[in-house]
C-alpha positions in Angstrom: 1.0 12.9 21.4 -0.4 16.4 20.6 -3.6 17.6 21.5 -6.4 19.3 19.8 -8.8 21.1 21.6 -11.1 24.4 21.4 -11.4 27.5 23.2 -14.9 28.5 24.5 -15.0 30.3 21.4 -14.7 27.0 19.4 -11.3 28.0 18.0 -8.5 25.6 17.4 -5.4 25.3 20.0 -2.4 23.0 19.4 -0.4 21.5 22.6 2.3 18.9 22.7 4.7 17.4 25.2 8.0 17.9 23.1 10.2 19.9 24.5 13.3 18.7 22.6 12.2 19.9 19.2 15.1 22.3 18.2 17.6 20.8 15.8 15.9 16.9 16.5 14.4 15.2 13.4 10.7 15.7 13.6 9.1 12.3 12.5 5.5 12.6 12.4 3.0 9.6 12.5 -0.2 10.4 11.0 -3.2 8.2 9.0 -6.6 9.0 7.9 -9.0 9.1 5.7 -8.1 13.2 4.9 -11.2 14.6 6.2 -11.6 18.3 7.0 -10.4 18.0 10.5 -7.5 15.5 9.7 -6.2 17.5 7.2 -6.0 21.1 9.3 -4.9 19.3 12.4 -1.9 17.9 10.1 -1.6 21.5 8.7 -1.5 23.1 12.1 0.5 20.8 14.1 3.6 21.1 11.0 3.0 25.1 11.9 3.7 24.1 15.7 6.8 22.0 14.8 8.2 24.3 12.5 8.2 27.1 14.9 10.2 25.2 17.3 12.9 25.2 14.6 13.8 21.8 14.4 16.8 20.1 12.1 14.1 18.6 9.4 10.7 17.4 9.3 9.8 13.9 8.0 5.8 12.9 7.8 5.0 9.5 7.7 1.2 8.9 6.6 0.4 5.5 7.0 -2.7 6.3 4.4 -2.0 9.2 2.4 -5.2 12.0 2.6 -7.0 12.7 -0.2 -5.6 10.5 -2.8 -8.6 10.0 -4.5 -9.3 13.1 -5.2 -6.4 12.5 -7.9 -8.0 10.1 -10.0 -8.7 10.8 -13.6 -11.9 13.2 -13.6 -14.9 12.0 -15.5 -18.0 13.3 -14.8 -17.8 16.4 -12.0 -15.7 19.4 -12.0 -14.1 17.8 -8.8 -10.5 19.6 -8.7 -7.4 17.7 -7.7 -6.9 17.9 -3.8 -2.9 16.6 -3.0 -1.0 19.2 -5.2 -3.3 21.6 -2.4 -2.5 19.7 0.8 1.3 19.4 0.0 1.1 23.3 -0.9 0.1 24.2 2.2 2.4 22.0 4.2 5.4 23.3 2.5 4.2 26.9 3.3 3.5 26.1 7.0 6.7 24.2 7.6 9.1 27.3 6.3 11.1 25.2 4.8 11.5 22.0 7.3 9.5 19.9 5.5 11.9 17.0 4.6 9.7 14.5 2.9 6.4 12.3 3.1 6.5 8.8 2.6 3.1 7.1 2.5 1.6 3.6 2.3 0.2 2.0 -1.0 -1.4 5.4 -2.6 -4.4 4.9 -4.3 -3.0 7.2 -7.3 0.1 6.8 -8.4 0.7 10.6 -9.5 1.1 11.3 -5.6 4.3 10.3 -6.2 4.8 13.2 -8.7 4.0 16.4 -6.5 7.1 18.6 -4.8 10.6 18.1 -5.5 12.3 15.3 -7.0 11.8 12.0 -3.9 9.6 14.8 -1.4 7.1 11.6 -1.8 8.1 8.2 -1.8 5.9 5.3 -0.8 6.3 1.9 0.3 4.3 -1.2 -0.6 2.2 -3.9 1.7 1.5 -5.6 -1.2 3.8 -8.7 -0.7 2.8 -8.6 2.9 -0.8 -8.6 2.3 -0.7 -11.4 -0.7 1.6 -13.8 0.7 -0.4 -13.7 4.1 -3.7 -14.3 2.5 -2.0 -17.5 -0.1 0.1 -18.7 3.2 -3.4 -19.1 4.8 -5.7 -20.1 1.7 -2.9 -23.2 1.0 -3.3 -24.5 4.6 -7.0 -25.5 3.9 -6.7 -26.3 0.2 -4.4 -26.9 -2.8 -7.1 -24.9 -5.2 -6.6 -21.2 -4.9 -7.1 -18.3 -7.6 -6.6 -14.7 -7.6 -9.1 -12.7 -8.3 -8.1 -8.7 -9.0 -10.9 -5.9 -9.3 -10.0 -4.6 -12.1 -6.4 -4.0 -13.9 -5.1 -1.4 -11.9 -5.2 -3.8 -8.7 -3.3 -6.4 -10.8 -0.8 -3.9 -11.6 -0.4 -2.9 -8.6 -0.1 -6.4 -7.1 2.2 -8.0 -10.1 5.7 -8.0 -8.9 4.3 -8.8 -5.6 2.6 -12.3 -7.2 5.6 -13.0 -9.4 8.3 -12.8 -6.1 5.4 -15.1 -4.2 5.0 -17.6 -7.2 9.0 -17.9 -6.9 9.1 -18.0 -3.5 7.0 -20.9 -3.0 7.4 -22.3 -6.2 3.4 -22.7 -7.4 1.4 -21.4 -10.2 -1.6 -19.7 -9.5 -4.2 -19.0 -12.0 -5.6 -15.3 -12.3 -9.1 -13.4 -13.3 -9.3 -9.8 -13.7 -12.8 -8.1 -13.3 -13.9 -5.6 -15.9 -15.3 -2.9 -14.0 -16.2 0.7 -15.1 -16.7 3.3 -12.4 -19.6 5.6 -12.1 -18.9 7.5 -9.0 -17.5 7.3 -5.9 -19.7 4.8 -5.3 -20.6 3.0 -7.3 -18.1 0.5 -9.8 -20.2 -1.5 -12.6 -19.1 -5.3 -13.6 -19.1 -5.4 -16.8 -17.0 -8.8 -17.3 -13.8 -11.0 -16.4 -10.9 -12.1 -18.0 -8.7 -14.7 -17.1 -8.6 -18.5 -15.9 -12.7 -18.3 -15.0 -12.3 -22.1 -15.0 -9.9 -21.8 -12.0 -12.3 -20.4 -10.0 -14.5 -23.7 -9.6 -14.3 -25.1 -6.4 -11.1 -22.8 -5.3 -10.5 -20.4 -2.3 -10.3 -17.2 -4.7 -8.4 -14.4 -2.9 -9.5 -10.9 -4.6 -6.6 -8.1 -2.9 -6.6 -4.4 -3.7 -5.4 -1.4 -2.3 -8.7 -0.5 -0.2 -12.1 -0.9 0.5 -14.6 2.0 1.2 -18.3 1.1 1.0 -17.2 -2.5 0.2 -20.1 -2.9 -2.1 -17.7 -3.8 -5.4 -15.9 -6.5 -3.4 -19.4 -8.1 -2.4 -21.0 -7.9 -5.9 -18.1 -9.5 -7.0 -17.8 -12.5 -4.6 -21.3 -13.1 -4.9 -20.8 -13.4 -9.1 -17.7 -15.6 -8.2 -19.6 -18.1 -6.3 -23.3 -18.3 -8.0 -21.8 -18.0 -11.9 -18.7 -19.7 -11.2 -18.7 -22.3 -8.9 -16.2 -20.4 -6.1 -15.4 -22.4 -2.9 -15.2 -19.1 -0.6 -14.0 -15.7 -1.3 -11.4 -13.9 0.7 -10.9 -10.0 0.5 -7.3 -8.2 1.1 -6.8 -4.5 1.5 -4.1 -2.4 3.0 -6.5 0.3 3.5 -9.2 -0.6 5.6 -11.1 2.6 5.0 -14.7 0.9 6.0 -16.9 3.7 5.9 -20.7 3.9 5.8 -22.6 0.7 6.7 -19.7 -1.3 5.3 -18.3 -2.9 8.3 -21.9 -4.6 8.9 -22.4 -5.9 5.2 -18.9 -7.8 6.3 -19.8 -8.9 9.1 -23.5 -10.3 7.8 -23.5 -14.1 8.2 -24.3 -14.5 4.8 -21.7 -12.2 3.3 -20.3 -14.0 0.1 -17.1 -13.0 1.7 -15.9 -14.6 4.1 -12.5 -13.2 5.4 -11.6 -9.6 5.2 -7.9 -9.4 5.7 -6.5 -5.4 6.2 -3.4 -3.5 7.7 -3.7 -1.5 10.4 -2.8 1.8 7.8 -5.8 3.3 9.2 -6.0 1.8 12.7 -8.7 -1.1 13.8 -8.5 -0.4 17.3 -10.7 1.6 19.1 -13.6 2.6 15.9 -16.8 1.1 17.5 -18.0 1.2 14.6 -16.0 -2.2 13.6 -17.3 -4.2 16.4 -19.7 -6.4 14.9 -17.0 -7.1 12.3 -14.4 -7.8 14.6 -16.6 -10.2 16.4 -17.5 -12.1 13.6 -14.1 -13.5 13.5 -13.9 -12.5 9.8 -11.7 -9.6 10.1 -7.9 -10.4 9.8 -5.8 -7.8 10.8 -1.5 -6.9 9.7 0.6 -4.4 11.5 2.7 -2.6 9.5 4.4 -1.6 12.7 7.9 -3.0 11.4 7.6 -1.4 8.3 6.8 2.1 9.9 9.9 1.2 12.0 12.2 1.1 9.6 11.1 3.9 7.1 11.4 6.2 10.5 15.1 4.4 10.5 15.6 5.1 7.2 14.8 8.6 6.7 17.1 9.0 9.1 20.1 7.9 7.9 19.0 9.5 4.3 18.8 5.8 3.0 16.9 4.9 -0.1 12.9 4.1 0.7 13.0 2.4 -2.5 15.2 -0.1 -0.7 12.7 -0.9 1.7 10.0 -1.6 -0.9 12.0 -4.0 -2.4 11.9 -7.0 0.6 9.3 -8.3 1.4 10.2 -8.1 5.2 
């Protein structure tokens, strides 16, 4: 593991363990959320590796950094922050910089930036879904998927069609109507959908991730007073939890009453999700296997797309 630490002066120094860097494939582990001191630790520590001329570089970032920033600009002069990132880790990795292959971005562009396949991602989406429907059927018969709005139903189709196969079941769908203000803030502004199928049903709402977790709340709490909803169960690969999130899960009389995440951006050790993580409410999935084998893959040059396609 490297580590980051300051001179007296409070300047940045780099030191790792690694003495067997030199013509070895590099593959580096990494998460976030991309804040300023994530991102220039990344940027540094490719610098390190690089200089220690190694065969090729391969970063692996479990949640990749700044992908928000790439969403469609509405109402700020906010300026794109990926195509910046991945500029400045080309330039400090002279040329080592093999690929990046990330988990579930929140914009689909990140895909785009570099050379043709320099980003590839894979998908928890079946993992997530079928792990939250396995669990919701062992209780009751009446489930329903509820999706934020219809980019998480895009994002979760093929996913719900290879479920509905595998297990042979139909399961009605609502999508939410939402319009986003800010950062913050997402209006409800209707549903579409089976809304009769959420009467007296376990309704399972997955996306990509939460933040502030005040959409996902809002929401539950309209599926259970206008509708009729049993309990509501969230699903997110990204469990960014920032703010006072973690505690509006965790309150006793959260409309929500399992949050289920992957451990993209780690559980362990953020005091911060105590309370959560006490309350029994908070159902963690490694993606530890799936890490595995992209590491194996990019290896052996093998397809990523492959990997995206089981549903492991």
């Amino acid at each position: 593991n490297p580590i980051y630490q300051t001179y007296v002066n409070k300047e940045p120094h780099i030191g790792h363990g690694k003495k067997h860097i030199g013509r070895h494939d590099c593959n580096l582990n990494t998460t976030g959320p991309g804040t300023y001191e994530m991102t220039m630790q990344l940027i540094w520590l490719i610098g390190c590796l690089a200089g220690r001329r190694p065969r090729r570089i391969t970063i692996i970032t479990a949640y990749f950094p700044l992908s928000r920033s790439d969403k469609k600009i509405r109402k700020t002069n906010e300026f794109p922050m990926p195509p910046i990132l991945i500029t400045a880790l080309k330039a400090v990795a002279l040329g080592k910089l093999d690929r990046i292959v990330c988990v579930d971005p929140h914009a689909e562009q990140i895909d785009g930036f570099g050379d043709t396949g320099f980003i590839s991602h894979i998908e928890m989406t079946h993992r997530l879904l079928s792990r939250m429907i396995e669990d919701a059927l062992k209780i009751s018969q009446t489930i329903c998927i509820a999706f934020p709005d219809g980019t998480a139903r895009k994002r979760f189709k093929e996913a719900l069609r290879a479920i509905r196969q595998e297990c042979e079941i139909r399961i009605p769908v609502v999508t939410v109507d939402a319009e986003r203000e800010d950062d913050l803030q997402k209006n409800i502004e209707g549903m579409t959908g089976n809304l009769s199928a959420l009467k007296g049903a376990i309704v399972l709402a997955p996306d990509d991730e939460t933040a502030t977790g005040g959409t996902q709340i809002n929401a539950a709490a309209q599926y259970i007073k206008q509708f009729g909803a049993k309990e509501v169960w969230a699903g997110v690969t990204h469990a960014v939890l920032c703010g006072s999130a973690p505690e509006k899960f965790a309150k006793s009389d959260c409309p929500i009453t399992r949050l289920y995440v992957t451990d993209t951006i780690p559980v362990v050790n953020r005091a911060e999700l105590k309370g959560l993580i006490d309350s029994g409410r908070l159902h963690v999935i490694s993606w530890i296997n799936e890490c595995a084998l992209v590491i194996y893959y990019a290896h052996w040059n093998d397809d990523i797309y492959d990997l995206r396609k089981s549903p492991h």
